[in-house]
C-alpha positions in Angstrom: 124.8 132.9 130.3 125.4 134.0 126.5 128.4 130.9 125.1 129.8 129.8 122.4 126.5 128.1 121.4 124.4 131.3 121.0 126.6 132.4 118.1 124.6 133.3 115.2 126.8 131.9 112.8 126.8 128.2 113.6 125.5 126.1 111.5 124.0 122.6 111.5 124.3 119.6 109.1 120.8 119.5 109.7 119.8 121.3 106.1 116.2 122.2 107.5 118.0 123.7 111.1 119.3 126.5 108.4 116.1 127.3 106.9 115.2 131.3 107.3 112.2 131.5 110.4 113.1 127.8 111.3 111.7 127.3 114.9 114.7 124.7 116.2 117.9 125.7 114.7 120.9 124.9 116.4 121.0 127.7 118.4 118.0 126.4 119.9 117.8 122.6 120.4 114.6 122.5 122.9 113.7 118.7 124.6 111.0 116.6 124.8 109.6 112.9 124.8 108.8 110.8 121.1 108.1 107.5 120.0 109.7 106.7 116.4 108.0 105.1 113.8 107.5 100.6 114.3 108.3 101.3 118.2 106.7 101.2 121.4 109.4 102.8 123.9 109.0 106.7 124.4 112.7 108.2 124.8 113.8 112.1 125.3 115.0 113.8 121.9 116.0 117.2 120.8 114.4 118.9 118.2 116.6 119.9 115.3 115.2 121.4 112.4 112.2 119.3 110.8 114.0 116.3 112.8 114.6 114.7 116.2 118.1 113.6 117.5 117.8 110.6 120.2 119.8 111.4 123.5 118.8 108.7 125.3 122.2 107.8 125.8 122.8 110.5 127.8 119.5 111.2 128.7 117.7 107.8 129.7 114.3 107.2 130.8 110.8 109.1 129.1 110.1 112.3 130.8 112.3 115.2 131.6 112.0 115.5 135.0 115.7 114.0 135.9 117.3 117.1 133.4 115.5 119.9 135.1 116.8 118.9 138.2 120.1 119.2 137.1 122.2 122.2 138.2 122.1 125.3 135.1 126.0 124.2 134.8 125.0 120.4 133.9 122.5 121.3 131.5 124.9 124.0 129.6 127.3 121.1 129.3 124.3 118.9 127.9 123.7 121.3 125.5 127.2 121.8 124.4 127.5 118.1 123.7 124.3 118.2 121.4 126.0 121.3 119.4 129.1 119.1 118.8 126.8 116.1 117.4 124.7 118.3 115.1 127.3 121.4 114.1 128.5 121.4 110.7 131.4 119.6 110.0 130.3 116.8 112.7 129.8 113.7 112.0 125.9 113.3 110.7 124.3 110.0 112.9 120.6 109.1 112.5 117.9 111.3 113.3 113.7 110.7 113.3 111.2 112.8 110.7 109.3 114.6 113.8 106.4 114.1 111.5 106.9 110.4 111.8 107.3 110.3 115.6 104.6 110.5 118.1 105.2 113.5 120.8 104.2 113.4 124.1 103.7 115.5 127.7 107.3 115.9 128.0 107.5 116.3 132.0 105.8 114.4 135.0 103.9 117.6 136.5 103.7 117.3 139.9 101.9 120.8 140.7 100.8 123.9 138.5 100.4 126.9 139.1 98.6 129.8 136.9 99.2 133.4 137.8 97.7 136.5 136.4 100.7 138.7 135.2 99.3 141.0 132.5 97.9 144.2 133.5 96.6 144.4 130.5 94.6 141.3 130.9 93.8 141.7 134.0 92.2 145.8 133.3 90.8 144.7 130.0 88.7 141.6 132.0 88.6 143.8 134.8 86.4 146.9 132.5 83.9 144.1 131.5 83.3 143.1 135.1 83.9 145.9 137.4 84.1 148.9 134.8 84.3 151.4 138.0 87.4 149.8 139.1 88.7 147.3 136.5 92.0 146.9 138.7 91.9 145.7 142.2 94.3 147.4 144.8 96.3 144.2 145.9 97.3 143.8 141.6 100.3 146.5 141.6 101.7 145.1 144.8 101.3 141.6 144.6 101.8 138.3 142.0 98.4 136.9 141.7 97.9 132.8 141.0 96.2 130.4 141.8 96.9 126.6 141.9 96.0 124.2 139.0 94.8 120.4 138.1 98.5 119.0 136.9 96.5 115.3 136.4 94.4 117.5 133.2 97.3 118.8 131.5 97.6 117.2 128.5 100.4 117.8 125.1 99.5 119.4 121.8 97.1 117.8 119.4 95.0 115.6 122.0 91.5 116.6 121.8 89.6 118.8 124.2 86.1 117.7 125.2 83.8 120.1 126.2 83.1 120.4 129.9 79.8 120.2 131.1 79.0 122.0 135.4 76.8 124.2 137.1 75.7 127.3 134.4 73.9 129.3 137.2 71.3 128.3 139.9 69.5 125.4 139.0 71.3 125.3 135.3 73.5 121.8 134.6 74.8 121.4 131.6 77.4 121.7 128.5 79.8 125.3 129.0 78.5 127.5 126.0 81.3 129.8 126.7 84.3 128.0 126.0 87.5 130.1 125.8 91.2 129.5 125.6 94.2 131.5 126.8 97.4 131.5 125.7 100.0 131.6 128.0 103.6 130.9 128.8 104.8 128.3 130.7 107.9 127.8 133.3 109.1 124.2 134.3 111.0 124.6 137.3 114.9 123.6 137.6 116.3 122.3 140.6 113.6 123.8 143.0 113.6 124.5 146.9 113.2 123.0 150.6 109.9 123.1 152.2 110.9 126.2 154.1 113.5 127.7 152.3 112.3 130.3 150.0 114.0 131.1 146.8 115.5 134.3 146.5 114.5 136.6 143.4 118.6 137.0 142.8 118.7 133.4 142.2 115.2 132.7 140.6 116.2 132.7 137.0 118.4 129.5 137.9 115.4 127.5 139.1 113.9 127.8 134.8 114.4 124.7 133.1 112.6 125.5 130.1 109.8 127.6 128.7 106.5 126.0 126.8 103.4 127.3 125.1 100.0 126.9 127.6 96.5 126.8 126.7 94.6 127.4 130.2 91.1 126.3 128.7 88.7 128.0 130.7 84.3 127.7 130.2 83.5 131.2 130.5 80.1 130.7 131.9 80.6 128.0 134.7 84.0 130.5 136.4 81.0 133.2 136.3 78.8 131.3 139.1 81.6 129.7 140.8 84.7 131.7 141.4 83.2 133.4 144.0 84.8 133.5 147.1 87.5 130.9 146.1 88.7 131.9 142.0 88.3 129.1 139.6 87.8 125.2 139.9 85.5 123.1 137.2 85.7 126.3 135.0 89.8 125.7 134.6 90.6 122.1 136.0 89.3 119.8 132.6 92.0 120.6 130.4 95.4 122.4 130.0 97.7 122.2 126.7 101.0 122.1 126.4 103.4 122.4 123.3 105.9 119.3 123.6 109.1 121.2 122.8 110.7 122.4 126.1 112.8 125.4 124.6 115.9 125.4 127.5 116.5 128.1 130.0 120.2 128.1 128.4 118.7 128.9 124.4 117.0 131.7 126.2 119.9 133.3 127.3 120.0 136.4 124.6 116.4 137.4 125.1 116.0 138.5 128.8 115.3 142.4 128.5 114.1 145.5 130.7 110.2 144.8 132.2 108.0 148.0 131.8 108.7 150.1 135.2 106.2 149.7 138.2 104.9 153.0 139.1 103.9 151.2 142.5 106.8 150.6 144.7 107.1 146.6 145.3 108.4 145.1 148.1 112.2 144.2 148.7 111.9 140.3 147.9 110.1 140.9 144.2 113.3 144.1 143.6 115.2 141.9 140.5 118.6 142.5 140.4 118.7 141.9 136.9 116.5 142.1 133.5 113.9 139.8 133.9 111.6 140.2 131.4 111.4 137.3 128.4 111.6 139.3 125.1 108.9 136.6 123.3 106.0 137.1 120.9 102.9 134.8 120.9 100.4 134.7 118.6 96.8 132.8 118.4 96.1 131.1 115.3 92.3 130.0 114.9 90.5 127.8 112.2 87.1 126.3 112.0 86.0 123.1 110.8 84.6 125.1 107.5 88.2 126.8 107.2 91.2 125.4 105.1 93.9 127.9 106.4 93.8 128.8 110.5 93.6 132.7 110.3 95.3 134.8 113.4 93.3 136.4 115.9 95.9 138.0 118.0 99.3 138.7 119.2 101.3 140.1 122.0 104.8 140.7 123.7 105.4 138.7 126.9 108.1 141.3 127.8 105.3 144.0 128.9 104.0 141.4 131.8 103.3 143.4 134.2 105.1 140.2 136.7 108.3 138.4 135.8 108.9 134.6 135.8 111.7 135.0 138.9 108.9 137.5 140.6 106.8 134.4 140.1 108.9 132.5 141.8 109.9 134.3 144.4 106.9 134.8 145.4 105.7 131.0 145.3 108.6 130.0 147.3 108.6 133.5 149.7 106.2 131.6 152.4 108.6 128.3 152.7 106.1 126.5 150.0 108.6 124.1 148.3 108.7 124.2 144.3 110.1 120.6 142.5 112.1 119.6 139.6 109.4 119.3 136.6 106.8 122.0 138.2 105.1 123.8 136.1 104.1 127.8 136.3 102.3 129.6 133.8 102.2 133.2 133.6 98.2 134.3 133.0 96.6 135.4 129.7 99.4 137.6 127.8 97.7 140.4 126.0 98.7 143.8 125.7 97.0 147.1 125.3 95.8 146.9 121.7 92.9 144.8 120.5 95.2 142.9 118.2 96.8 142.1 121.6 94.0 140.5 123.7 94.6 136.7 124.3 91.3 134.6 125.1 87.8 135.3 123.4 86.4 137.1 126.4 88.6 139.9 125.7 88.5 140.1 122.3 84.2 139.6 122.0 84.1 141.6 124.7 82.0 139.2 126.7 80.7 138.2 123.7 79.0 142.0 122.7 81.3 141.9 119.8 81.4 138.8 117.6 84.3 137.8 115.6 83.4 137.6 112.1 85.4 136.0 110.2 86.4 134.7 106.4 84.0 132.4 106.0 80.9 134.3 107.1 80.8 132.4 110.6 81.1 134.8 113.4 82.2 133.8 117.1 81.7 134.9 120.1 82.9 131.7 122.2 84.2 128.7 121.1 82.2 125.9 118.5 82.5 122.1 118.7 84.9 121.7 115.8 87.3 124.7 116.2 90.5 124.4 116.2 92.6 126.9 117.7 96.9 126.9 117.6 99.2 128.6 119.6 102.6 129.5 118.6 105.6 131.6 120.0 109.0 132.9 119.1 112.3 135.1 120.4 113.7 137.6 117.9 116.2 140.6 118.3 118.6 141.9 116.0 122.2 140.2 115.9 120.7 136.4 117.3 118.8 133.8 115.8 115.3 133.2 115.6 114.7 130.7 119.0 111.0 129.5 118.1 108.8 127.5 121.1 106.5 125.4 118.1 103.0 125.1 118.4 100.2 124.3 120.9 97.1 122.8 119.3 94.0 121.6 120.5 90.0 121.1 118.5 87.2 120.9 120.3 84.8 118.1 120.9 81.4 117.8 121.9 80.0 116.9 125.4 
């Protein structure tokens, strides 16, 4: 629901919250989990410009679990009370450099799921594979996913090391297709009974928060394994997260229109309202021969094919019970443009067409060494700028 807080010309005390393209301006104010400078307790904050405003007075503990599984109405009054703390004309109280603090997973993840909700991702992979039919029948009818390894998701900036598995029969060794994929994460709200699906007119209500994901995948080792099952080793050894959780309620002025189906879907996926998230991502990249990260893509979540309450009507459809703190990621976003493709594998083709980029190096999959940086934002006319941060992660050798 659109408030008082969404109003564009509200102001923080916070000089850097006022800064033009300013990820966390008031009208924002996304959670996560810190450690300040000389101490050893993690505590929930919310972001606010360049800085971090301690609510662990109202919000005790070190993950964020207990919020999301407060009802939509709780957290809109949460917010509210962070807006009167850092409005203008409110009293200014301490806050923490973010640069100083240390940021961590924000949420205890008890299960993740991945789906595959771009079409255009899922034909553009599809055409290297199977280029006689790059779209499988049951993709227009149904939300594909399959379930992740919550113990391997790890927050922005932690290292990823390169997995080693089975390459092909009788091949062991290091992945020399290492990929990323940048997706877009849902933590669920108050979730569901084991039983009691969630309908998709009250799906929206079960989003917490939204976060960047990085779905690391080894290119090679999905190749000789997903078949029959989908992915295991290929996916399971790391997943990044950004550490901001940008609130369901900051969100508010950016649901839109999805692109129409030209497949009817069945009655449980029908939304009864707009529920596609109008959100840009972008891939940065750099190399360990690089001093600036150059970008390599960018595309518009709003042309999923699937929506995040499709998503979760459809996890919840068979009884399966979704909890406070659950995360569910949304697939590879690309779009139909090759500017638009989201992972290496699409934009190498399957490595026919190298990257070459500034510094002479080309790529086709991932070095030791690289670095690559995911970042995100929601802009429309008339409302501010409501940015999601970054996702980071290098890679290190086996």
């Amino acid at each position: 629901m659109i408030d008082e807080t969404h109003d564009p010309a509200r102001r923080s005390w916070v000089e850097s919250a006022n800064r033009p393209g300013c990820d966390f301006p008031i009208q924002n104010l996304p959670l996560g989990v810190f450690t300040p400078p000389g101490s050893a307790t993690a505590r929930i904050g919310v972001a606010i410009g360049e800085a971090i405003l301690d609510v662990s007075d109202w919000l005790p503990g070190d993950q964020l679990n207990a919020y999301m599984a407060l009802s939509s109405a709780d957290r809109a009054d949460f917010r509210r009370h962070c807006v009167r703390r850092l409005e203008a004309g409110a009293k200014p109280c301490a806050l923490y450099s973010q640069t100083e603090c240390r940021l961590h997973r924000p949420v205890t993840i008890g299960d993740y799921t991945d789906f595959y909700a771009s079409i255009d991702h899922a034909t553009n992979v599809g055409k290297l594979f199977r280029p006689e039919n790059p779209l499988l029948p049951n993709y227009k009818h149904v939300p594909i996913a399959y379930h992740g390894r919550a113990s391997s998701i790890v927050v922005s900036g932690t290292p990823v090391k390169r997995p080693q598995g089975q390459l092909g029969e009788g091949r062991f060794g290091p992945t020399q297709e290492l990929d990323y994929e940048v997706e877009v994460g849902f933590f669920v709200g108050p979730g569901n009974a084991l039983g009691e699906p969630i309908a998709i007119a009250k799906a929206r209500s079960h989003i917490a928060g939204v976060c960047l994901v990085n779905d690391w995948s080894a290119r090679d080792i999905q190749r000789w394994e997903y078949q029959p099952l989908g992915p295991f080793l290929a996916k399971n050894f790391a997943t990044s997260i950004s550490p901001w959780v940008v609130t369901a309620e900051a969100l508010a002025p950016f649901w839109t229109e999805p692109p129409p189906h030209d497949v009817p879907i069945l009655p449980y996926l029908r939304e009864p309202v707009p529920g596609a998230l109008d959100l840009t991502v972008e891939v940065w990249f750099r190399t360990a021969a690089m001093t600036e990260p150059i970008r390599l893509s960018h595309a518009a979540f709003k042309d999923m094919y699937w929506t995040a309450g499709q998503m979760i009507a459809h996890h919840t459809v068979n009884g399966c019970p979704l909890q406070p703190g659950d995360l569910i990621a949304s697939g590879t976003v690309s779009g139909p443009q090759p500017d638009n493709r989201g992972c290496l594998l699409e934009l190498t083709a399957k490595g026919a067409e190298p990257l070459r980029l500034p510094t002479g190096e080309t790529r086709t999959f991932l070095h030791d060494g690289d670095e690559v940086i995911l970042t995100g934002y929601c802009e429309r006319p008339g409302w501010v700028r409501i940015g999601l941060g970054h996702c980071r992660g290098t890679i290190r050798p086996q």
